[in-house]
Each structure stands twice: as C-alpha cells, then as structure tokens.
C-alpha positions as CSV (number, residue, x, y, z in Angstrom):
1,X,-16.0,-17.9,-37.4
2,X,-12.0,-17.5,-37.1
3,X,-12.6,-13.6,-38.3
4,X,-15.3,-13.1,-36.3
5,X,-13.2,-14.6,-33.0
6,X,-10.5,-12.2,-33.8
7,X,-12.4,-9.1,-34.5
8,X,-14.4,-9.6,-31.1
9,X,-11.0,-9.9,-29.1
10,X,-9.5,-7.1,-31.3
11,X,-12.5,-4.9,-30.0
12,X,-12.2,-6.3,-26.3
13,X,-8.9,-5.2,-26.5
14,X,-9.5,-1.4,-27.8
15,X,-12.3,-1.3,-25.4
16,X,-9.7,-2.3,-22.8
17,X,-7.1,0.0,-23.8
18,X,-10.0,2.8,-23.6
19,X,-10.9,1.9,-20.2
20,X,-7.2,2.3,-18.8
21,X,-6.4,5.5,-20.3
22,X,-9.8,6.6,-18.6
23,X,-8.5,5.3,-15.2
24,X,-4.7,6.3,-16.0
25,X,-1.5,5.7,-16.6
26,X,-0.1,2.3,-15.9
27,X,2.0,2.6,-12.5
28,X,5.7,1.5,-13.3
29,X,6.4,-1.3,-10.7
30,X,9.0,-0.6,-7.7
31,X,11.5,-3.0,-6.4
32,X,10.0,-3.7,-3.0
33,X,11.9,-5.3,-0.5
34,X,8.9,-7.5,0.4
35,X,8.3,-8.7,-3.1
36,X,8.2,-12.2,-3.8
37,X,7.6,-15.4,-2.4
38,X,10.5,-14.8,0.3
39,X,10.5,-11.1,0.2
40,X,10.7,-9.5,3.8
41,X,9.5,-5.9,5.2
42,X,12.6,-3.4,5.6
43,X,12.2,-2.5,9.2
44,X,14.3,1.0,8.5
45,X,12.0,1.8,5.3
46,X,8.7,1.2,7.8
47,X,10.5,3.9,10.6
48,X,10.8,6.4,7.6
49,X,7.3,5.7,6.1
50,X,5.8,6.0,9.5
51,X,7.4,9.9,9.7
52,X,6.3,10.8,6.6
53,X,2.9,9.5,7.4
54,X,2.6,11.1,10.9
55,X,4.2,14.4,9.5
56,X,2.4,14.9,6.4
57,X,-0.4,12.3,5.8
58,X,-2.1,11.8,9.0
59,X,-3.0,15.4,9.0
60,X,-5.8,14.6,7.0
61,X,-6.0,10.9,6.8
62,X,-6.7,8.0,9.3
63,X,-5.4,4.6,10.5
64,X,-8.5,3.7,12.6
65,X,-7.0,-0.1,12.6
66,X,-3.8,0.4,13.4
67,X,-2.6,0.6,17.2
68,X,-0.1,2.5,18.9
69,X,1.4,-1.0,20.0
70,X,1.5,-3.0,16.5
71,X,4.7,-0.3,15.8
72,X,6.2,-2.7,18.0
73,X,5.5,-5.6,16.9
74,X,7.9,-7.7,15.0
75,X,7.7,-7.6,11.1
76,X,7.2,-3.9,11.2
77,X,8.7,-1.0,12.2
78,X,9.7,-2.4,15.7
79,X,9.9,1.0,17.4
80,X,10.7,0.1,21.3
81,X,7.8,0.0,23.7
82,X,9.4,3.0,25.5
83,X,9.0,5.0,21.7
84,X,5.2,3.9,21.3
85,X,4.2,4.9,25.2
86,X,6.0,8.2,24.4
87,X,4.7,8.5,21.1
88,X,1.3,7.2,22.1
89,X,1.5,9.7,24.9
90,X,1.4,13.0,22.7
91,X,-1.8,12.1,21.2
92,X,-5.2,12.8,23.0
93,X,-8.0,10.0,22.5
94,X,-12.1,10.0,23.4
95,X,-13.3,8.2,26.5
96,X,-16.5,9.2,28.1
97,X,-15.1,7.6,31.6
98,X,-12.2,10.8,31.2
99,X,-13.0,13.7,33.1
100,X,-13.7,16.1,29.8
101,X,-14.1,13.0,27.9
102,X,-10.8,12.9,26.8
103,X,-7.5,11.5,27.9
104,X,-4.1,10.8,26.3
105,X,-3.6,7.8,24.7
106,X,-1.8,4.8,25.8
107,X,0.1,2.0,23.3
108,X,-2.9,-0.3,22.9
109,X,-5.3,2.4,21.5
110,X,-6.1,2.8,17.5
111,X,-4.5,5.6,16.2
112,X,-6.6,8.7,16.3
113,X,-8.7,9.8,13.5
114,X,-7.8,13.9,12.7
115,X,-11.3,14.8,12.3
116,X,-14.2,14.1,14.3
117,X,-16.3,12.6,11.8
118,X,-16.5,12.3,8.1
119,X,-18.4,15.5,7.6
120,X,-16.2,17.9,9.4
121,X,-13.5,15.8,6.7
122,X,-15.6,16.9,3.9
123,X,-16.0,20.5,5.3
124,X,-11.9,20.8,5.7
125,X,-11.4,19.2,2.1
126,X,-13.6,20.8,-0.2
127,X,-16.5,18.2,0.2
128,X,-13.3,15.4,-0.4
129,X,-13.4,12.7,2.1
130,X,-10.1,11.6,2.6
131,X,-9.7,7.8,2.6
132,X,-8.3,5.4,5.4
133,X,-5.2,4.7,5.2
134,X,-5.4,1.1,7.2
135,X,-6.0,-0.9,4.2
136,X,-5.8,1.2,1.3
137,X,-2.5,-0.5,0.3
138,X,-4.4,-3.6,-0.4
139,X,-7.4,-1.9,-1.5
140,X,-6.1,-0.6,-4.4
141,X,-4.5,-2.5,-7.2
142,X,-3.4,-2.5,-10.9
143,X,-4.2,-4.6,-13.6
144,X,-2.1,-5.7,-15.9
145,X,-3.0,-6.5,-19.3
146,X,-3.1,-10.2,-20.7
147,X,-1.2,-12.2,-20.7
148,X,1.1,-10.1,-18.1
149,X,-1.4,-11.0,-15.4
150,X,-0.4,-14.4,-15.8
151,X,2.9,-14.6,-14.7
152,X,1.9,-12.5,-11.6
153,X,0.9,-16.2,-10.2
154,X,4.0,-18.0,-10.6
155,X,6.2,-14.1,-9.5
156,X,3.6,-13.7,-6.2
157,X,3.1,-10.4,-7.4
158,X,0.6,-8.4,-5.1
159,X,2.1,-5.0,-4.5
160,X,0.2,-3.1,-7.1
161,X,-1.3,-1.3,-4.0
162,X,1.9,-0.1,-3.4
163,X,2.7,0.4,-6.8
164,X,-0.4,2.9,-7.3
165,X,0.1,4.6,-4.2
166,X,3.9,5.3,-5.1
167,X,2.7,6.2,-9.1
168,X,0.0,8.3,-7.6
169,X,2.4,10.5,-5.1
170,X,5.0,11.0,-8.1
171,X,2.4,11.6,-10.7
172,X,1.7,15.4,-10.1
173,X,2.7,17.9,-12.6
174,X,4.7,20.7,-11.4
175,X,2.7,23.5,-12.8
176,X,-0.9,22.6,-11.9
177,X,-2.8,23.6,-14.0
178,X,-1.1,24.6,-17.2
179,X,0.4,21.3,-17.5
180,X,-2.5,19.6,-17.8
181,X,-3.0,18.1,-21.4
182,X,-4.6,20.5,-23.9
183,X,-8.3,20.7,-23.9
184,X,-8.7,19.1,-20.5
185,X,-10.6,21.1,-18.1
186,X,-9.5,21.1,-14.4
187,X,-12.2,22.5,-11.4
188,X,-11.3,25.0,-9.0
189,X,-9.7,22.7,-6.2
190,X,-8.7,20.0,-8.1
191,X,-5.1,19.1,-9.7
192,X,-4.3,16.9,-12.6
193,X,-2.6,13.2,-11.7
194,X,-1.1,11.2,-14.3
195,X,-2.3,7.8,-12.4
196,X,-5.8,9.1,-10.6
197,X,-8.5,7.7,-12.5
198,X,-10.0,10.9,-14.3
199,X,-6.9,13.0,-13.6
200,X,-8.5,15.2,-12.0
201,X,-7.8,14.8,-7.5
202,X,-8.7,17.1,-5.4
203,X,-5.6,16.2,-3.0
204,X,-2.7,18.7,-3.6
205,X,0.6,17.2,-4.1
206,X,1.3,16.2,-0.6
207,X,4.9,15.8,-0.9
208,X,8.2,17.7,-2.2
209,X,11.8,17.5,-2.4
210,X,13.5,18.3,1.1
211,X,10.0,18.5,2.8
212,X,11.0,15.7,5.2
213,X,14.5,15.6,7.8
214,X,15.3,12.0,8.2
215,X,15.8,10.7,11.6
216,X,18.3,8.4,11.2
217,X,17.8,4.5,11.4
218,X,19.2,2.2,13.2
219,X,21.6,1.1,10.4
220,X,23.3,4.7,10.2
221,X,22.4,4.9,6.8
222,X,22.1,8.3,5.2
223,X,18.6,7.9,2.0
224,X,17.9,11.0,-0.4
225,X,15.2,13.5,1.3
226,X,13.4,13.3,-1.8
227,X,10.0,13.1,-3.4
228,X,10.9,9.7,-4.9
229,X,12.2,8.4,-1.4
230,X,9.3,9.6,0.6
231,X,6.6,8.3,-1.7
232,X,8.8,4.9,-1.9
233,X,8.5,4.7,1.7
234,X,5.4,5.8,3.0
235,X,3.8,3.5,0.2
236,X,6.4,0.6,2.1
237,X,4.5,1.4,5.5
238,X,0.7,1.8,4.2
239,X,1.7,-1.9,2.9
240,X,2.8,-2.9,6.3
241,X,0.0,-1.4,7.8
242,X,-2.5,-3.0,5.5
243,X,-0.7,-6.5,5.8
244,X,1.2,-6.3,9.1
245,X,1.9,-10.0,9.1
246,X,2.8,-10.7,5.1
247,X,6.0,-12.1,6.1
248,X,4.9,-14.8,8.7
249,X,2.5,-15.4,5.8
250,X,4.9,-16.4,3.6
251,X,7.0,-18.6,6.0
252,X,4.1,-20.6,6.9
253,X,2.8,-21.1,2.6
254,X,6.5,-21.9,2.4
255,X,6.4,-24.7,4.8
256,X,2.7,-25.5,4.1
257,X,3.9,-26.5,0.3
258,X,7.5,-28.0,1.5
259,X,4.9,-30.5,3.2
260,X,2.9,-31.1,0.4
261,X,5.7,-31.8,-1.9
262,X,7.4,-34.1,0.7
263,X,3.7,-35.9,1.5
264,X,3.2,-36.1,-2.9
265,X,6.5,-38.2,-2.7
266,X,5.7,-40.2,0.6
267,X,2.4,-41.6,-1.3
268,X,3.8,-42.1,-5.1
269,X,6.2,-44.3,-3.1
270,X,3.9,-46.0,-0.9
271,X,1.8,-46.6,-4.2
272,X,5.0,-48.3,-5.3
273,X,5.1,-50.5,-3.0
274,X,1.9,-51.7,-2.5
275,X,1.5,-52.7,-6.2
276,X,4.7,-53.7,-7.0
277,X,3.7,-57.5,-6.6
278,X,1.0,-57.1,-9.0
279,X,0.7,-57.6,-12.0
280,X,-1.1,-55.0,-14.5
C-alpha cells in the first residue's frame, strides 16, 4: 500500500513537472512594493507604468474598466485632475448624442478601446485578439509547486499576475527565431517566449532598451530606461489597474483581525470570570 502511495504521488508529480514545462518556465518572483500584508502601491512606479502603457501597449490593447478619473484617485497614480482633463481631452470617445457621433472625452469616461471591435483586432493582429488589460493582472497567475504554495498563505502572496506579466515581457529571445530550442517549429507571425504557454506568441516583443524617455516623477529620481525597468513597471500599473484599491484592502483585513484578536481575549476573560466560582 506504502509503495503503491508513493509511486502514485511520484507519477502525479512527473505528470506535474510535464504540465509546466508545457505551459513554461516558472516566472522568478519580483520585489513588489505592494507585496505583503502591509505592502503599499509606489505612486511614481504607477506614473511610469501608465507611459509605458499609453506609449506602447494601448496601441493594441484596452482598459475598458478603467476611467480617465481613477488616475486620480488616491492609491494609484494620483495624476492631478487638471493632468486627467488634459489627458482625457486628447482622446476622442463614441456618443450618438455628438454631432458625428463622436466627441472628446472627458475624466469620467472608460478609457477608449484602439479598435472598434474585436474583429477589426483580429484583422490588425494576424487573427490575435489582444486581451484587456483591466484585469489581466489578476487574471493570470502562477502556481507554485507543493509545498511552496503553502507558505504563500501565511507570506499574502498574490502577485503572480504581475509576476507572469513581468516574466512574459523579459522572456523574448533576441534572435527570433533561431533561438528557439532545436527541433521546435515556430509559424510565420509568431515568436518564441520562454514563459507563454506553448512558446509560441504571436505578440512581438513589445519592449526594448531606451524605447521609453522617462518623465520625471515627482521624487526627482532618475530609474534605468530599460527593458527590465519598463516591464517592472507597467506590470506595477496593470496590478493597480486590476486591484485599484489593494491597499485600503489591506488596512481594513488589518484592523478586521486586530478586532478579532482583541474580541478572542475579551471572551477567554469573560469565560474566566464567569466560572471561576465553580467548581469543575
């Protein structure tokens, strides 16, 4: 029975193992400022992800639940409201009450999609329908193997979206395709990723070193134009955008379990009193 245990988990595992490699490698994980129990959104990392996502990823993919006006919310990238009306302003949005049925937009509309519908999406990536960005953060994930995946509950660990996203954007090889692994086959249009599921994505490497000119925060502080740095924070903001209000999240579970903890002692001691007179 003991053997037979064993060689059943011994073959769960290699089936495991199989599995993964078919669905990539394992993302490393990043030290994310809003990792943790008490870890908090850096409002300079969200301005940066934000223009790396309007200069280079919203060209092709959405944010059809984000507003103009949640970039000013606190807890995110807390542009002023006199950026998002500007911002907000360059953008053209549908309304069949406009003369033309369109007009420009204004800080409480959704960020416009690029393409009309999916179709013409398909049509301008090579039948590829580029996801939404407004939740893919929390969309995807990673799983770890056991008994990693344990610890994750007592760490708070949920950024493997993030993690995936980064892996995902760093995971291009150079020379595509001849440095794809011997013997596998790559289609016309499609480019091998370490960490996409199959390999094979039929995204181009989005991003490259220097692609990007910083505008600088308001901290003054000069970060690397670099492949690493813009994957690290445009992953930061797709987080923000898919959990825009993690952090008051956390302080309210933080409070919510303070009270617990408090109300645990309150009755042990009440118990205490009430019995001490009797006898057991």
């Amino acid at each position: 029975m003991i053997v037979a245990a064993l060689a059943a988990i011994m073959g769960l595992s290699a089936a495991g193992s199989a599995q993964a490699a078919e669905a990539g490698a394992h993302p490393e994980r990043v030290n994310w400022s809003f990792a943790g129990i008490f870890g908090t959104y850096d409002q300079n990392q969200l301005q940066r992800g934000f223009q790396v996502f309007r200069e280079v990823c919203a060209s092709c993919h959405g944010a059809r639940l984000m507003a103009f006006r949640n970039l000013s919310e606190p807890g995110g990238p807390r542009f002023s409201e006199e950026q998002v009306k500007a911002l907000a302003a360059e953008y053209d949005v549908a309304d069949p009450t406009a003369e033309g049925g369109m007009r420009p937009a204004v800080a409480a509309d959704r960020w416009p999609s690029p393409f009309a519908n999916d179709q013409e999406a398909r049509d301008a990536n090579g039948g590829a329908l580029p996801p939404d960005f407004s939740v893919l953060a929390k969309a995807r994930g990673v799983a770890d193997p056991f008994p990693t995946w344990m610890f994750n509950y007592f760490t708070g660990y949920q950024e493997g979206g993030p993690d995936y996203i980064h892996a995902l954007l760093t995971g291009y090889h150079e020379d595509v395709p001849e440095t794809a692994p011997e013997g596998f086959q790559l289609s016309p249009g499609q480019y091998y990723n370490d960490y996409f599921p199959g390999h094979a994505i039929g995204m181009a490497p989005p991003l490259a070193d220097g692609q990007i000119t910083y505008t600088p925060g308001e901290d003054g502080v000069t970060v690397p134009e670099t492949l690493e740095q813009y994957s690290t924070d445009v992953s930061a903001f797709m987080m923000w955008m898919a959990e825009p209000h993690l952090v008051s999240r956390k302080q309210t579970g933080f409070v919510v379990l303070l009270f617990l903890v408090l109300f645990a002692g309150m009755m042990y001691a009440t118990k205490r009193k009430l019995w001490a007179g009797i006898e057991h």
